[in-house]
PDB file of N, CA, C and O in Angstrom:
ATOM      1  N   UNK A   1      14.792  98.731  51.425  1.00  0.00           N
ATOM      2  CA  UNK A   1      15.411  98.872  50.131  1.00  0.00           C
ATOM      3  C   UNK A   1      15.718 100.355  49.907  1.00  0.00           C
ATOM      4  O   UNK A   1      14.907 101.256  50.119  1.00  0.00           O
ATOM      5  N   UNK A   2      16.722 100.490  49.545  1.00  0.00           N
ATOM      6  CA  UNK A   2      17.685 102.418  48.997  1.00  0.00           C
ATOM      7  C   UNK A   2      17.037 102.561  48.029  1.00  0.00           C
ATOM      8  O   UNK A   2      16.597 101.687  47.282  1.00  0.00           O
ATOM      9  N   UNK A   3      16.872 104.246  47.934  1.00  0.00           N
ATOM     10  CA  UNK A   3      16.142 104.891  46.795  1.00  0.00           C
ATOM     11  C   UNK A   3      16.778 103.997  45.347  1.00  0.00           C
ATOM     12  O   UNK A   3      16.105 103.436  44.483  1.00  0.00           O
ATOM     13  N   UNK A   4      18.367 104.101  45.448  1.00  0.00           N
ATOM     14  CA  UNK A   4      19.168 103.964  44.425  1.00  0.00           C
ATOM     15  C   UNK A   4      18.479 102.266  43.725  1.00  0.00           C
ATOM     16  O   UNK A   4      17.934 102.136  42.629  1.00  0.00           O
ATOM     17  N   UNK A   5      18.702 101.282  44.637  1.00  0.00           N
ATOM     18  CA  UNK A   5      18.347  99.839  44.073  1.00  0.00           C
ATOM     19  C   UNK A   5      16.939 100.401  43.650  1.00  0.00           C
ATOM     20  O   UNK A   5      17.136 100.741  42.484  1.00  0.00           O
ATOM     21  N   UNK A   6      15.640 100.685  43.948  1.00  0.00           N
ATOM     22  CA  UNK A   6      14.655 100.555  43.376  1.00  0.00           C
ATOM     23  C   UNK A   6      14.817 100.997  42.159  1.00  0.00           C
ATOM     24  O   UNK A   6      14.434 100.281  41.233  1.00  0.00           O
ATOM     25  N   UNK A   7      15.392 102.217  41.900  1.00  0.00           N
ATOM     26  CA  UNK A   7      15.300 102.656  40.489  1.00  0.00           C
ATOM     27  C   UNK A   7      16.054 102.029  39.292  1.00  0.00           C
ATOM     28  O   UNK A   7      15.848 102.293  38.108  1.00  0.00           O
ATOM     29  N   UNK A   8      17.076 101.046  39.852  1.00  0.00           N
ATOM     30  CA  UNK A   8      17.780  99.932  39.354  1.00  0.00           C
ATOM     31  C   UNK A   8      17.093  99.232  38.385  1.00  0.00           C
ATOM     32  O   UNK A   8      17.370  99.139  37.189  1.00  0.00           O
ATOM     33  N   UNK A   9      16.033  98.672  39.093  1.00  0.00           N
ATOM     34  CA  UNK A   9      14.658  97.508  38.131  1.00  0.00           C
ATOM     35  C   UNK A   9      15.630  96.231  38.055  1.00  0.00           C
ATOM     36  O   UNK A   9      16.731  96.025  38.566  1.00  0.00           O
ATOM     37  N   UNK A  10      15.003  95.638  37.420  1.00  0.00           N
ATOM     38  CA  UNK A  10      15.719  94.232  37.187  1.00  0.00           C
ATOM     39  C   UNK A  10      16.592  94.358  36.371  1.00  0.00           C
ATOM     40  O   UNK A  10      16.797  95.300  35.605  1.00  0.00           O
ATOM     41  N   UNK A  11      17.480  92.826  36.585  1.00  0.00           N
ATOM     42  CA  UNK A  11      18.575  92.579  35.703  1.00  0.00           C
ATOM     43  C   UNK A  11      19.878  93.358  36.328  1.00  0.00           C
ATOM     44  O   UNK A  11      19.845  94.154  37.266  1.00  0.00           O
ATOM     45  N   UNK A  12      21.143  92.899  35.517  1.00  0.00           N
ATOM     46  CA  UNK A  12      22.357  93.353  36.219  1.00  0.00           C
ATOM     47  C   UNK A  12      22.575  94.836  36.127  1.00  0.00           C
ATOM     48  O   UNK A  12      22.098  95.446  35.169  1.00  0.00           O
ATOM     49  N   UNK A  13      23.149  95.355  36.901  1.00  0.00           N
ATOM     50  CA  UNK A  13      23.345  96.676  37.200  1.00  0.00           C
ATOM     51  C   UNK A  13      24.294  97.187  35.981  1.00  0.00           C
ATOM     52  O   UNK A  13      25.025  96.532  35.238  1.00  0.00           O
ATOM     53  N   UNK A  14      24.027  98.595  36.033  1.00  0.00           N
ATOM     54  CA  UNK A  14      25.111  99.284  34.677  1.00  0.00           C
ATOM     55  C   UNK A  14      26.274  99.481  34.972  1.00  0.00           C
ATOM     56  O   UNK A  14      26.394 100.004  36.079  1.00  0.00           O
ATOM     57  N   UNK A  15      27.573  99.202  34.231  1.00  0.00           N
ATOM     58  CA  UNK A  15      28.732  99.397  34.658  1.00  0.00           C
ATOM     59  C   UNK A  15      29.348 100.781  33.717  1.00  0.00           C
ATOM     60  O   UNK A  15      30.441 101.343  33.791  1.00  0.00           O
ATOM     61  N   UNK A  16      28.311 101.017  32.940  1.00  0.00           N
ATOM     62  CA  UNK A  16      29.062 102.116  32.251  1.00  0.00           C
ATOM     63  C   UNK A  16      30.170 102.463  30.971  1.00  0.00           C
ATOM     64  O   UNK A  16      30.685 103.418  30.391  1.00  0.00           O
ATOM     65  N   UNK A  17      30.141 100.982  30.976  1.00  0.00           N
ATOM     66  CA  UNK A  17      31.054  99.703  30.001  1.00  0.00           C
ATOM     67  C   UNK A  17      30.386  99.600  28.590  1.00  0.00           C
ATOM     68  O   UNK A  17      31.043  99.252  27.609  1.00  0.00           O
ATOM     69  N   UNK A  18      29.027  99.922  28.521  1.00  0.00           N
ATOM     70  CA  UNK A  18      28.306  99.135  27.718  1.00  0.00           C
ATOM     71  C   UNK A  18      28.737  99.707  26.085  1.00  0.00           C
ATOM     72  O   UNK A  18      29.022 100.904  26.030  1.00  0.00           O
ATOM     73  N   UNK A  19      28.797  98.884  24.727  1.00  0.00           N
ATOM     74  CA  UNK A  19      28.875  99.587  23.756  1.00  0.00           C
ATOM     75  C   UNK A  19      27.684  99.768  22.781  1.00  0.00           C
ATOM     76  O   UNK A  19      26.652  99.166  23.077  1.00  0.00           O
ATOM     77  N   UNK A  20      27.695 100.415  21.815  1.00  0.00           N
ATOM     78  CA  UNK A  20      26.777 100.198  21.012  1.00  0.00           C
ATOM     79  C   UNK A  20      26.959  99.342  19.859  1.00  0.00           C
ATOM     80  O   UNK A  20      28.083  98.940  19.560  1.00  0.00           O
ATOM     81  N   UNK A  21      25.710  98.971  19.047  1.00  0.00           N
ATOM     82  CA  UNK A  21      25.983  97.383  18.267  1.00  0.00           C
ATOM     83  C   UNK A  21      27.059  97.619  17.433  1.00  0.00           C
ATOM     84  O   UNK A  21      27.867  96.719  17.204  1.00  0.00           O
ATOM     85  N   UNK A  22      27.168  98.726  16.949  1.00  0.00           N
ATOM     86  CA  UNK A  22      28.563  99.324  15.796  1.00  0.00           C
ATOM     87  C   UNK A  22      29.587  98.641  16.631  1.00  0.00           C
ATOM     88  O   UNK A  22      30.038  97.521  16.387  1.00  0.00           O
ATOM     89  N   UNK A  23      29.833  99.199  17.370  1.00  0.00           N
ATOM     90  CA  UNK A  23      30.723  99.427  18.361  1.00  0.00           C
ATOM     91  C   UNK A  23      31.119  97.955  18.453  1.00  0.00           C
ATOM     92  O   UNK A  23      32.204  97.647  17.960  1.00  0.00           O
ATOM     93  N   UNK A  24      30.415  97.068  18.991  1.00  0.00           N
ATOM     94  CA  UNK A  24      30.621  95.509  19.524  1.00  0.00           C
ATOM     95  C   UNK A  24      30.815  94.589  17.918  1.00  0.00           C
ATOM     96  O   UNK A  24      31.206  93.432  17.767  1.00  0.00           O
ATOM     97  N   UNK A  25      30.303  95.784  16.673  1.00  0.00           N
ATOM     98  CA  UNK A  25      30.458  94.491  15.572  1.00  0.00           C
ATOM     99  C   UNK A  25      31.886  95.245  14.759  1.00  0.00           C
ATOM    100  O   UNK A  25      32.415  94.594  13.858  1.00  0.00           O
ATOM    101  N   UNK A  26      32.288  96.211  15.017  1.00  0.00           N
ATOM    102  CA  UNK A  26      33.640  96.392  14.699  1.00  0.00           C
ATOM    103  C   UNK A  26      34.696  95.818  15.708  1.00  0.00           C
ATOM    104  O   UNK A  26      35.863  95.698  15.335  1.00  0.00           O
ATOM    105  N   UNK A  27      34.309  95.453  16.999  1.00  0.00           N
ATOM    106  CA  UNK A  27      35.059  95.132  17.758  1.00  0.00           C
ATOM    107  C   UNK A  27      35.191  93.418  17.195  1.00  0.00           C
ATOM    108  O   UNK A  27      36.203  92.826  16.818  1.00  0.00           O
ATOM    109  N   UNK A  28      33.904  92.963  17.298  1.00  0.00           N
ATOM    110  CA  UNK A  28      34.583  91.293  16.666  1.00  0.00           C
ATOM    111  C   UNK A  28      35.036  91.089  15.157  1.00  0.00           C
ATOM    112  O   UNK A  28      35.385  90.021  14.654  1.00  0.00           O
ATOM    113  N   UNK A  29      34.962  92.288  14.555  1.00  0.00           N
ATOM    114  CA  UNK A  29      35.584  91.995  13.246  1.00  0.00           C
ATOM    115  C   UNK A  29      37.258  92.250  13.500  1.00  0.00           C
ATOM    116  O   UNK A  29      38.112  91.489  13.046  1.00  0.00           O
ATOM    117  N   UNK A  30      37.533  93.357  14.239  1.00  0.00           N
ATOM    118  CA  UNK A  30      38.830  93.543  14.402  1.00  0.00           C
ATOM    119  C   UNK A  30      39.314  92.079  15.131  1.00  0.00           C
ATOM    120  O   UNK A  30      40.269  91.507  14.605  1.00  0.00           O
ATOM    121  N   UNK A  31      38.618  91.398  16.445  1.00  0.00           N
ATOM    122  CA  UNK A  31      38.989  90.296  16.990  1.00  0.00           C
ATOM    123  C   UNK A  31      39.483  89.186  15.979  1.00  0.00           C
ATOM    124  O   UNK A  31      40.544  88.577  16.117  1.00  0.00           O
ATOM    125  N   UNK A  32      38.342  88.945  14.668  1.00  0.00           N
ATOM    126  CA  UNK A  32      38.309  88.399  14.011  1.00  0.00           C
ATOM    127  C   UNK A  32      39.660  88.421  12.679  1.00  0.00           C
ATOM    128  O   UNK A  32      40.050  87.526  11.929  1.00  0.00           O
ATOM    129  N   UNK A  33      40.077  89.823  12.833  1.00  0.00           N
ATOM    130  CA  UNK A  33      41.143  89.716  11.524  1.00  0.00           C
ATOM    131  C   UNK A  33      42.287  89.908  12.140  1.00  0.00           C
ATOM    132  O   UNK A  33      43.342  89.967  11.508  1.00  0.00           O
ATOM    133  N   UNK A  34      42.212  90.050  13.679  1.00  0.00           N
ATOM    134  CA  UNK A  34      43.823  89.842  14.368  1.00  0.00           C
ATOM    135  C   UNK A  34      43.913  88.077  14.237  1.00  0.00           C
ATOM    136  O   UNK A  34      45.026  87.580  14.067  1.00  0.00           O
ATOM    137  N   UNK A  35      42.942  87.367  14.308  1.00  0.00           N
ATOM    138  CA  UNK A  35      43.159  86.081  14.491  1.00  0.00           C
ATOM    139  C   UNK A  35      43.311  85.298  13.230  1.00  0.00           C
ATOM    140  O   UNK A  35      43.590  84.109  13.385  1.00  0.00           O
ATOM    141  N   UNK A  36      43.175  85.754  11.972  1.00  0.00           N
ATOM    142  CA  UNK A  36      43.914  85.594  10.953  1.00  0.00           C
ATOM    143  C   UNK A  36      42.334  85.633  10.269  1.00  0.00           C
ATOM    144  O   UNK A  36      42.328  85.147   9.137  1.00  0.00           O
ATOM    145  N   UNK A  37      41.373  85.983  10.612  1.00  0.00           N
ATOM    146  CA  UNK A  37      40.086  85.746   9.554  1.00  0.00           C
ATOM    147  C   UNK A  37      40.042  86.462   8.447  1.00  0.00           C
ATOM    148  O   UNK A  37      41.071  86.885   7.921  1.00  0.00           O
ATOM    149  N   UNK A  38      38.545  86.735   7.844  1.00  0.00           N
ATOM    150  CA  UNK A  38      38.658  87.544   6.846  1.00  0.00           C
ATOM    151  C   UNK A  38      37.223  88.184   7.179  1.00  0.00           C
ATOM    152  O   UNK A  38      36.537  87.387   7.819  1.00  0.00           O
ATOM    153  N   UNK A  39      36.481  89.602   6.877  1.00  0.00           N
ATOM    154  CA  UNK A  39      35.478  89.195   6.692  1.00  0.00           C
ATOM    155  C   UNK A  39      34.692  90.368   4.947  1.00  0.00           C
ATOM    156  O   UNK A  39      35.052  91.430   4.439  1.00  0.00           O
ATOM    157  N   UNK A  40      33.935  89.698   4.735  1.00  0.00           N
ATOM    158  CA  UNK A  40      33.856  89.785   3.242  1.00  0.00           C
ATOM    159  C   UNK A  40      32.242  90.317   3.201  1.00  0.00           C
ATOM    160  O   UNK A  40      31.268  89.674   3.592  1.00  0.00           O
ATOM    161  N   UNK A  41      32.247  91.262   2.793  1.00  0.00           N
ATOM    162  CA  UNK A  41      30.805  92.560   2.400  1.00  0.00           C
ATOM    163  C   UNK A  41      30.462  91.921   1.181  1.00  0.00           C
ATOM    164  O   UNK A  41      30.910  91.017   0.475  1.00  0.00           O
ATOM    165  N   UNK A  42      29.391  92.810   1.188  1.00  0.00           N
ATOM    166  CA  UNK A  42      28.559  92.984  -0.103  1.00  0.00           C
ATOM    167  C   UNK A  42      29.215  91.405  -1.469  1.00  0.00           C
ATOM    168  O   UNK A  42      29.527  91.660  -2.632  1.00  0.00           O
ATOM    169  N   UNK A  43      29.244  90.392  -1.045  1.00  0.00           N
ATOM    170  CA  UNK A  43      29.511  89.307  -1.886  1.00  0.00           C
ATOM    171  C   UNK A  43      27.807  88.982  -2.975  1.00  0.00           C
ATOM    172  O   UNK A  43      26.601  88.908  -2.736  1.00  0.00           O
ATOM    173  N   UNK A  44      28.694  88.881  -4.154  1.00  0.00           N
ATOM    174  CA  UNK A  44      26.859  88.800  -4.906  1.00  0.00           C
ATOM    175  C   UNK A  44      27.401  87.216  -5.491  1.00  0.00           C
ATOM    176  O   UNK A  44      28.577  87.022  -5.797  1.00  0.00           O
ATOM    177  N   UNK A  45      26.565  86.381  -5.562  1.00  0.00           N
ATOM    178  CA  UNK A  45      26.016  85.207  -5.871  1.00  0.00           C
ATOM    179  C   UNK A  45      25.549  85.082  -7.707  1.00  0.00           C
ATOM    180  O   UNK A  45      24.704  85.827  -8.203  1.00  0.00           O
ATOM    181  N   UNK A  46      25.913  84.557  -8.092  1.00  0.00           N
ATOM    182  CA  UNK A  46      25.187  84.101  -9.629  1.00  0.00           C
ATOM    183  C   UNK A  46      24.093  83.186  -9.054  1.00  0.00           C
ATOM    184  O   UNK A  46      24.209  82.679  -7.938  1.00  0.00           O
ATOM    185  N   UNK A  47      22.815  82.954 -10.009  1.00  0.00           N
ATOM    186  CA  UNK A  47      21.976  82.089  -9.382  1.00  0.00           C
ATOM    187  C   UNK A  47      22.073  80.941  -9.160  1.00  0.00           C
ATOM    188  O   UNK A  47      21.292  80.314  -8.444  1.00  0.00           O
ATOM    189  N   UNK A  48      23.147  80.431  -9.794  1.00  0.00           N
ATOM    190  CA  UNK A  48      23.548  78.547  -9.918  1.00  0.00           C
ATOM    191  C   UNK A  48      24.104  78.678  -8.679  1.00  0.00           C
ATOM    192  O   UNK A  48      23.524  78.022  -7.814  1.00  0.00           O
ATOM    193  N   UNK A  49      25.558  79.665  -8.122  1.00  0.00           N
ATOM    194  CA  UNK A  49      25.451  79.997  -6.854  1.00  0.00           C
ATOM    195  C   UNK A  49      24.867  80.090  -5.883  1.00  0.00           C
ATOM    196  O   UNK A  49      25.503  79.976  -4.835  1.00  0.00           O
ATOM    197  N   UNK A  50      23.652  80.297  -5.843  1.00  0.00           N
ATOM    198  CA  UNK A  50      22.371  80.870  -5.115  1.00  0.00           C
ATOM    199  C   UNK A  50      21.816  79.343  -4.891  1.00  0.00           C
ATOM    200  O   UNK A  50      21.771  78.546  -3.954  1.00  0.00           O
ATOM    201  N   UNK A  51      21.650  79.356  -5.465  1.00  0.00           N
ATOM    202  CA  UNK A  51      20.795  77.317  -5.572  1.00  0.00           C
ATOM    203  C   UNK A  51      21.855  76.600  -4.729  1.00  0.00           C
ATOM    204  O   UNK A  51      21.559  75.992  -3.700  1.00  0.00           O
ATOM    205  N   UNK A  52      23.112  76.696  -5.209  1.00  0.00           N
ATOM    206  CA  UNK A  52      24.043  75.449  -4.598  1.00  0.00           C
ATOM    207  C   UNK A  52      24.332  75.964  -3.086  1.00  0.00           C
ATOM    208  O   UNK A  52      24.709  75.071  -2.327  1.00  0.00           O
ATOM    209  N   UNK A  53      24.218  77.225  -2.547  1.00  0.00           N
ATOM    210  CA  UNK A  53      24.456  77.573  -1.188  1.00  0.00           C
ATOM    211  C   UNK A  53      23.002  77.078  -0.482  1.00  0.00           C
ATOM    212  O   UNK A  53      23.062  76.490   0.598  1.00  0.00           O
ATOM    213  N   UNK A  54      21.677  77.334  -1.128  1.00  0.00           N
ATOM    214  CA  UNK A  54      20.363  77.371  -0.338  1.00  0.00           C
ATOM    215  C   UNK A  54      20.574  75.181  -0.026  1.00  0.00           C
ATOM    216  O   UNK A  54      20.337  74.463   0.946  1.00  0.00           O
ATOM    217  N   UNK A  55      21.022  74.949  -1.199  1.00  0.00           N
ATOM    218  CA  UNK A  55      21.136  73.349  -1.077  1.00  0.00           C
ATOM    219  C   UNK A  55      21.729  72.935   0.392  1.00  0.00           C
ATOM    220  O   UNK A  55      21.190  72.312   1.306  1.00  0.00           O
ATOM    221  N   UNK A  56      23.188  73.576   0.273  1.00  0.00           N
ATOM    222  CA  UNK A  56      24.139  73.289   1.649  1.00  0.00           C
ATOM    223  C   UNK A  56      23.855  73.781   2.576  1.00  0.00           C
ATOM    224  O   UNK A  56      24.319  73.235   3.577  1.00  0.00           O
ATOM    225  N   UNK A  57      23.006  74.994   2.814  1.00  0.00           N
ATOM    226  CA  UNK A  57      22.077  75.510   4.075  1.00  0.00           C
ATOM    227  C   UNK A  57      21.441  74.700   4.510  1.00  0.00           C
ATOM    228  O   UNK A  57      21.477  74.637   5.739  1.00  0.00           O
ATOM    229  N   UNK A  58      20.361  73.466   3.625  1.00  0.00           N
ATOM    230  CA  UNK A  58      19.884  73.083   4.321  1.00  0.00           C
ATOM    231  C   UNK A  58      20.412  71.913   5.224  1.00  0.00           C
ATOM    232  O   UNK A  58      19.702  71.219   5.952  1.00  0.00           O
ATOM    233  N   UNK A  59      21.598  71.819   5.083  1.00  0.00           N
ATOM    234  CA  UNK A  59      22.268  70.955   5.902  1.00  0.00           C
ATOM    235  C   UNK A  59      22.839  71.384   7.059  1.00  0.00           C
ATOM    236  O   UNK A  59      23.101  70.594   7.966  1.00  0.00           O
ATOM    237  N   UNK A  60      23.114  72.834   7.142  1.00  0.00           N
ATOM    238  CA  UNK A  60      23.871  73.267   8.340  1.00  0.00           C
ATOM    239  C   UNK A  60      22.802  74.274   8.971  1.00  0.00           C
ATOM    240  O   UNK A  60      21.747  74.797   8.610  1.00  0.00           O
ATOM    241  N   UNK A  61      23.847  74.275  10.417  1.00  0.00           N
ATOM    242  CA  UNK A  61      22.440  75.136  10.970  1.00  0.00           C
ATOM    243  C   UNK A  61      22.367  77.096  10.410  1.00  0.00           C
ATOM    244  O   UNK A  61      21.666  77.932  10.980  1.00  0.00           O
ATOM    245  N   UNK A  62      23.271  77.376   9.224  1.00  0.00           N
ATOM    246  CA  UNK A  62      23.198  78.586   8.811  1.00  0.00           C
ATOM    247  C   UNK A  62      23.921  78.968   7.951  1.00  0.00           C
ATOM    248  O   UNK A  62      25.086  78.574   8.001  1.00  0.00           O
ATOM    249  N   UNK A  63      23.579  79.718   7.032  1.00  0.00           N
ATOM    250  CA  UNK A  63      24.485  79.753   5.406  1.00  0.00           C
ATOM    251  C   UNK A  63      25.851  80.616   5.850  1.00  0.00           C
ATOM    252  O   UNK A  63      26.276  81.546   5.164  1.00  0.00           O
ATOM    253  N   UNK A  64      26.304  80.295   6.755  1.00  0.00           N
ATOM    254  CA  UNK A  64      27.743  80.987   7.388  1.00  0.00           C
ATOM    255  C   UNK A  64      28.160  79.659   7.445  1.00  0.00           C
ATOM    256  O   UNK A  64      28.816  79.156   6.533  1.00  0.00           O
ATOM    257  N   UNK A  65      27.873  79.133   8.317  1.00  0.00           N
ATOM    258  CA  UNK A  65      28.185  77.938   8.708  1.00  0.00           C
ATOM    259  C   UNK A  65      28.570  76.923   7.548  1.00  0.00           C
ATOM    260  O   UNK A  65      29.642  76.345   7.368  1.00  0.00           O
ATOM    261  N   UNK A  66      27.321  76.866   6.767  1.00  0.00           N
ATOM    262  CA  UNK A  66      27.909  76.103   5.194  1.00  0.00           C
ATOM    263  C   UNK A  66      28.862  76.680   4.575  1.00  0.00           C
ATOM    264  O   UNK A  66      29.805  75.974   4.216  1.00  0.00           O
ATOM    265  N   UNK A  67      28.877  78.083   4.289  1.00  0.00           N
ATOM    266  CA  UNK A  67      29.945  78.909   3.337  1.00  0.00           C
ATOM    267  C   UNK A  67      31.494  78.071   3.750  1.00  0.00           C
ATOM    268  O   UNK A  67      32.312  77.601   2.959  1.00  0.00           O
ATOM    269  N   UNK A  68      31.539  78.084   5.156  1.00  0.00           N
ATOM    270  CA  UNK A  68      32.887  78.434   5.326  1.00  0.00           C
ATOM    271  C   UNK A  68      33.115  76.480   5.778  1.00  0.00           C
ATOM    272  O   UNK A  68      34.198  75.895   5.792  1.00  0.00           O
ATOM    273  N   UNK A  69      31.611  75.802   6.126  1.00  0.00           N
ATOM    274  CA  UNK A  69      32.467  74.445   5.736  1.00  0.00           C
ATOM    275  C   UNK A  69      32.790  73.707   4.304  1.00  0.00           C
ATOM    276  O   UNK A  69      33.609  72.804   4.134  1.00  0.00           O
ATOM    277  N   UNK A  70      31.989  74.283   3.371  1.00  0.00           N
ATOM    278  CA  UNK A  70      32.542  73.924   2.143  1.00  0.00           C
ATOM    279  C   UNK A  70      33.612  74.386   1.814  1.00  0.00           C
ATOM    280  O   UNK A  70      34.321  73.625   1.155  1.00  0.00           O
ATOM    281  N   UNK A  71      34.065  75.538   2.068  1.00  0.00           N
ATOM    282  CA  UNK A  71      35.501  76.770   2.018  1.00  0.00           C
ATOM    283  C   UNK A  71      36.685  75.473   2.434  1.00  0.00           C
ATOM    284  O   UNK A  71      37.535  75.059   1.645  1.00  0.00           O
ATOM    285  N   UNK A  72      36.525  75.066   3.605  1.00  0.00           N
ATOM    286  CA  UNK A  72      37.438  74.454   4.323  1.00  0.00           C
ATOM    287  C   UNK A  72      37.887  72.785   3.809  1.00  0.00           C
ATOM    288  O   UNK A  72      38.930  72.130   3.805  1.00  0.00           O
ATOM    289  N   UNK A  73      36.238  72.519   3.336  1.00  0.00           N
ATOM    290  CA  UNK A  73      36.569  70.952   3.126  1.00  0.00           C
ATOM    291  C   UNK A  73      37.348  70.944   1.356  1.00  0.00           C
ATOM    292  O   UNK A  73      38.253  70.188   1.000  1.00  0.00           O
ATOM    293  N   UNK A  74      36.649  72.037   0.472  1.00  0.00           N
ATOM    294  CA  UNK A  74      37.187  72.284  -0.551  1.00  0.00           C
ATOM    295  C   UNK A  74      38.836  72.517  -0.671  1.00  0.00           C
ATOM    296  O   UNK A  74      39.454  71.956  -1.575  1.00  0.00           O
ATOM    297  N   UNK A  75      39.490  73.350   0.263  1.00  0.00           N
ATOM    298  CA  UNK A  75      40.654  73.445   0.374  1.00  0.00           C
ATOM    299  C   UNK A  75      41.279  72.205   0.597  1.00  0.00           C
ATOM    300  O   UNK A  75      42.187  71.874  -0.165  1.00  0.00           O
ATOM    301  N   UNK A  76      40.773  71.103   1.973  1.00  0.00           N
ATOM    302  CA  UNK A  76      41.116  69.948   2.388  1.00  0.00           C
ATOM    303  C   UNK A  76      41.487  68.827   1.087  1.00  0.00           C
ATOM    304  O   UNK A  76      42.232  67.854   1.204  1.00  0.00           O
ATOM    305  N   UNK A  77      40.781  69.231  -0.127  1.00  0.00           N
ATOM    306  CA  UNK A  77      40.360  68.414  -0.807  1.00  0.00           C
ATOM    307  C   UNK A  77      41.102  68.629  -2.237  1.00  0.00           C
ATOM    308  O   UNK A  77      41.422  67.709  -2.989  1.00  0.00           O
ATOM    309  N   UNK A  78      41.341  70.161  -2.499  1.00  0.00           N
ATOM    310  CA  UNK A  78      42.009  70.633  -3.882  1.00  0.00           C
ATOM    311  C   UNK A  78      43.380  71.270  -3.571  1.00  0.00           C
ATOM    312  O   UNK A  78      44.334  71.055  -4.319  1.00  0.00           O
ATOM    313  N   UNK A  79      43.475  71.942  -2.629  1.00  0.00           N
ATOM    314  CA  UNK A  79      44.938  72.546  -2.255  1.00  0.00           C
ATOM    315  C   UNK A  79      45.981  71.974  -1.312  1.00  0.00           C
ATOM    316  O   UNK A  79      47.198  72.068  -1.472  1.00  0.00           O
ATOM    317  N   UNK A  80      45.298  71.315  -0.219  1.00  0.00           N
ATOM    318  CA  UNK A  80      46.448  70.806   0.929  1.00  0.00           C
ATOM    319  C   UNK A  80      47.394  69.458   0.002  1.00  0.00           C
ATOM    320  O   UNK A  80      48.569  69.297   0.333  1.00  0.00           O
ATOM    321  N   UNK A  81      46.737  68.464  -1.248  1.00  0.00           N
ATOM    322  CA  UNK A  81      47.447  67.282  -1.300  1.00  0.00           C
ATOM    323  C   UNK A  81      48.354  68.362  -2.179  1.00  0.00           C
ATOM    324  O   UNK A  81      49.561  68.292  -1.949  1.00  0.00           O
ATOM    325  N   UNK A  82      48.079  69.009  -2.819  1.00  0.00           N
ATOM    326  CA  UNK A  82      49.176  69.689  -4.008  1.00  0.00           C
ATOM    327  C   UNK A  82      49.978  70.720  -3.416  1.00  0.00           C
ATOM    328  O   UNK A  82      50.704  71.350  -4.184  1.00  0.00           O
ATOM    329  N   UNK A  83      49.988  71.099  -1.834  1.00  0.00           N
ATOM    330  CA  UNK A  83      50.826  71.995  -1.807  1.00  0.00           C
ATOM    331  C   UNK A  83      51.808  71.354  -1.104  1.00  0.00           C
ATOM    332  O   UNK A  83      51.520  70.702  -0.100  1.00  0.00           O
ATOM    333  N   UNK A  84      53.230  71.481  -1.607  1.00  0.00           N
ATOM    334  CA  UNK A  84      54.342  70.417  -1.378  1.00  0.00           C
ATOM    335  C   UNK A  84      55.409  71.070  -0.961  1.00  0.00           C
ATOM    336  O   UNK A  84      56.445  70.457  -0.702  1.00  0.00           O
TER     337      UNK A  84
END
């Protein structure tokens, strides 16, 4: 075994590529708003809010996951028959 592999250690080798977490979470937000998304900071909740999201959490596997299927089924449901 070469000096070089031992000092390697486990796991895949460095390519030099690597970013930092900033780095990789501005990168999927930009991914995210070329592809038509949105993404939305500091959102504050009223508590009746607060109750009715912890409700639909417990149905999905994560309060992202609920946000944006109620988002979707709500639209399905109030905007798509009326927009003509």
């Amino acid at each position: 075994m070469s000096e070089e592999q031992k000092k390697a250690g486990p796991g895949r080798p460095a390519t030099g590529q690597a970013m930092s977490s900033t780095e990789r979470s501005a990168k999927r937000d930009k991914d995210l708003i070329d592809a038509g998304g949105r993404v939305l900071r500091n959102v504050r909740l009223s508590p009746e809010a607060a109750k009715a999201l912890e409700a639909l959490a417990a149905q999905h596997p994560s309060e992202r996951s609920a946000i944006e299927t109620a988002l979707v089924e709500w639209h399905k449901i109030n905007v798509v028959p009326h927009d003509k």
